[in-house]
C-alpha positions, 0 to 999 in steps of 0.5 A: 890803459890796460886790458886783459885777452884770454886766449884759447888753444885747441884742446888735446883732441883737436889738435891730434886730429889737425896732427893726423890730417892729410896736408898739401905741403909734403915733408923734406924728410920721411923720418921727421918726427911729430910735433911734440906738445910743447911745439903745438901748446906751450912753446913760444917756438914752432920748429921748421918740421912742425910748420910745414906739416901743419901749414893748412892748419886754419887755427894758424895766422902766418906772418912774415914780418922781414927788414928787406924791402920786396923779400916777402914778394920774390918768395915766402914761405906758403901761407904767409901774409906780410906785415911791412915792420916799418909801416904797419908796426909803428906810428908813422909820424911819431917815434912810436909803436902803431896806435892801438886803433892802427895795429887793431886794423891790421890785426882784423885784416889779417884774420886774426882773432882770440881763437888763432895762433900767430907764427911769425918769422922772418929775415935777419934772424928773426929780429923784426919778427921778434920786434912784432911779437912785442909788439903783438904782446904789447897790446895784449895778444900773446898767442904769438910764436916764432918760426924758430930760424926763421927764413933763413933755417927753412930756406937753408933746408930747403922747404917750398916758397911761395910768390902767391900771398895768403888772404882771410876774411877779416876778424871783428876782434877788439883791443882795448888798450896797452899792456904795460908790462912789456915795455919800458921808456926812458923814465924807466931806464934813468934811475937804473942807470943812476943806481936808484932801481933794483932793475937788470938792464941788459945791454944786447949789442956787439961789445964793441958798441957797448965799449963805444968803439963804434957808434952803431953797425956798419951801414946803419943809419939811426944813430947817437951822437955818443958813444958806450952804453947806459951806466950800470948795463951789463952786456949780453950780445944777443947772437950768443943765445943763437945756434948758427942755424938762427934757432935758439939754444936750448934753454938749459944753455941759455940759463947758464949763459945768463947766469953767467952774466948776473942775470937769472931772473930773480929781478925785473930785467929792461933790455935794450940795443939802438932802437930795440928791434935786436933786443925784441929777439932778447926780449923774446929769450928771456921773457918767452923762452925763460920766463923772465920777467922782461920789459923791451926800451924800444928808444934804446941807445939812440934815445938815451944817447942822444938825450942832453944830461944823462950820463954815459959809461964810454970805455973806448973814450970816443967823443964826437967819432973820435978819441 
């Protein structure tokens, strides 16, 4: 299934007149500067400076969406509502997405219709807020910005947090189906692999997963029992499109670092990592930032892995954990 959501944004007017309006919140500098348009309109990517000062702006939906259990409790940015990643974004049951009818009741109780913009952020370097802006996108709805840094830019410049949780009335709005333009599945990622499909894939993790060096970060519990990467993947890590402040690079930087490596969207591009929350953040580079034409395999290393006769490519030659 497949549906189309015409989303509107606030006419030049109004949101001069939400720009001038008095806020609750007060700015950490005198010299920060007015949001720009694209900040307000066309960027994926809303500054710390723009949010505080527009954080009453009730067109605005602010979402944290964070791994660590209890974070959003002990303290959040003012406004915020929360969305618990591994209940409310993805089917409890089945390695999936959350269904449509789930995700579109959390939409509504969230107060979220066309007419509002969604900010989301959250911890890790936006990785699992990056993983619901996908998920947002894959049912339709691509009114959805991140919070660039995430918590850990505005907390390290030390903007107000909050233990009080927001609420809104309830939307009626209706998604009708998925968008398959987002996502890609194992079907999709086999004859990449085998040489059969004019696609980039773009492996997002630490050269030493991709080498398979190592199965999977330190601590990490989801795992493939091999090692290396899909054959034909080229290897972009995505901590090298980040500043150290968690904010992106600016995309001229960005296009270059792409470029680089083959990729500079003359083709369709299939990202993918373990299981797909860090390559949501490329995704979100390289379809939002750069306009790419981009699709997100959420199955990732731990499906293909771990899926009998398919090949792999295994620089380090690890077999089993060991060589």
């Amino acid at each position: 299934m497949s549906f189309r959501m015409n989303l509107r944004f606030a006419s030049a007017a109004a949101i001069a007149l939400l720009l001038s309006a008095p806020t609750l919140i007060t700015p950490v500098s005198a010299n920060t500067q007015p949001a720009t348009k694209a900040e307000t309109r066309e960027s994926p990517l809303v500054t710390t400076e723009w949010l505080e000062k527009n954080i009453d702006d009730p067109t605005i939906r602010l979402v944290e969406v964070s791994v660590e259990p209890g974070l959003f409790e002990r303290g959040h940015i003012p406004g915020a509502q929360n969305i618990v990643w591994h209940t409310d974004l993805v089917d409890t049951v089945k390695r999936d997405i959350a269904t449509p009818e789930n995700f579109q009741e959390l939409v509504r109780k969230l107060g979220i219709d066309k007419d509002k913009t969604v900010v989301l952020y959250g911890d890790n370097n936006n990785w699992f807020a990056a993983w619901g802006a996908w998920v947002f996108a894959s049912y339709g709805f691509d009114n959805v910005k991140l919070l660039d840094g995430g918590r850990k830019k505005w907390e390290a410049e030390k903007r107000p947090l909050s233990t009080k949780a927001a609420s809104f009335p309830a939307s009626t709005i209706t998604l009708t189906g998925a968008n398959p333009k987002t996502r890609a599945r194992l079907a999709d990622v086999v004859p990449i692999a085998k040489g059969d499909a004019d696609v980039t894939l773009v492996d997002i993790r630490s050269a030493d997963e991709f080498n398979g060096k190592i199965f999977a970060p330190p601590g990490s519990a989801e795992l493939s029992i091999r090692a290396g990467h899909v054959p034909n993947a080229k290897n972009v890590p995505w901590v090298r499109a980040v500043n150290e402040d968690g904010s992106i690079k600016p995309v001229e930087e960005l296009r270059k670092l792409y470029a680089d490596a083959g990729i500079d969207g003359s083709k369709p591009i299939v990202v993918y990592c373990r299981i797909g929350e860090r390559s949501s953040h490329t995704w979100f580079v390289l379809s939002k930032v750069l306009g790419y034409d981009v699709r997100n395999y959420d199955g990732s290393w731990t499906e293909y892995g771990n899926t009998v006769g398919l090949p792999i490519t295994n620089v380090a030659g690890t077999v089993w954990g060991v060589k």
